[in-house]
N, C-alpha and C positions, 0 to 999 in steps of 0.2 A: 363549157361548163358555166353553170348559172352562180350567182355570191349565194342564193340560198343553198346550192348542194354543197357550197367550200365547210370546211371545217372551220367551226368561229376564229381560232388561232392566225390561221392563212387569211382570214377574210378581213380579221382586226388588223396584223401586220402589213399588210398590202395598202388599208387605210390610213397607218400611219407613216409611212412612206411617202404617200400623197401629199398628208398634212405636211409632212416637214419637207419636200419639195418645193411647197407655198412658203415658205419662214412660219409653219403654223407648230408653236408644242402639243401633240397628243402623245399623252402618256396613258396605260393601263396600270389603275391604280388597284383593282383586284379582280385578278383572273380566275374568272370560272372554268365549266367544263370544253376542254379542251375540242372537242368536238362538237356539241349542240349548243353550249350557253347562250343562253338572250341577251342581249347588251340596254346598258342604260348607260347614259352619257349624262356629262356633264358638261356644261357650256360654261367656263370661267368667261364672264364679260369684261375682268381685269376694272372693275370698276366695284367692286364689294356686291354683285351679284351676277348670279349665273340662272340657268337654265336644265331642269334636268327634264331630258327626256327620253320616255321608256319605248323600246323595241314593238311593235304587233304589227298583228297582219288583215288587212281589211282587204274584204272581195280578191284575197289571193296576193296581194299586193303587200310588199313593207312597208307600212309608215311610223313615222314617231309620233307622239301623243304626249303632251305635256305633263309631269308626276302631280303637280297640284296643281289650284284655281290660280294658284299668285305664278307666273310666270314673266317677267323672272323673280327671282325671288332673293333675299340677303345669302350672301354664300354660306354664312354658318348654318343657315336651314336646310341648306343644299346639301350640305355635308353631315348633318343631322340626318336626314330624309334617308341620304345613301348607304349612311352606317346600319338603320334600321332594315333594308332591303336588304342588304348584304347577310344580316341576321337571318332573316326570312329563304331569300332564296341563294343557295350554297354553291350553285352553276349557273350565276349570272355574272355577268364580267359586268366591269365600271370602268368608260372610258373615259380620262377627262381632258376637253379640248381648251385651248388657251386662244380665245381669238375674242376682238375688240367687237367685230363684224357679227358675232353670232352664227357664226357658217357650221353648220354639220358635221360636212364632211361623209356622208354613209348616205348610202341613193336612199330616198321614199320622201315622201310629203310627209309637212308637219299638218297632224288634226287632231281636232278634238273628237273623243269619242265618247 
């Protein structure tokens, strides 16, 4: 079975098992729907900015794609930006990673689209 058939649940939890395998904290700071939600992350750089980047799918493929032009960005924007998505879309999960390295963690290329 492919991570796109998992149910986002199992495909989130399984990634964070990973992270914290590596000494990395991901936490899911608001869980959408349990079965399809799209994920957006957050990347705490542990330095007063982070990284968010939103879930799509190019030529079939997942990649991530950075939420604005400033990447990275001051984390109170970051968490500004999130609160407003979170409004908008009500089965999106937020995941947020704690790493120096800026590492993902979730297969696909970062692009801009």
């Amino acid at each position: 079975m492919t991570d796109q058939r998992l149910a986002t649940d199992l495909y989130v939890s399984a990634h964070i098992r990973q992270a914290s395998r590596d000494g990395v904290p991901m936490t899911v700071t608001r869980r959408g729907d349990p079965s399809s939600g799209s994920l957006i992350l957050k990347i705490n750089l542990l330095n007063g900015t982070a990284r968010v980047l939103i879930e799509a799918r190019f030529d079939g493929a997942r990649v991530w794609t950075p939420a604005t032009h400033t990447d990275p960005m001051p984390e109170r924007d970051a968490d500004a930006y999130l609160a407003r998505q979170a409004d908008i879309d009500p089965d999106a999960w937020i995941i947020e990673i704690e790493d120096k390295r800026g590492r993902v963690f979730f297969p696909g290329k970062i692009v801009a689209l």
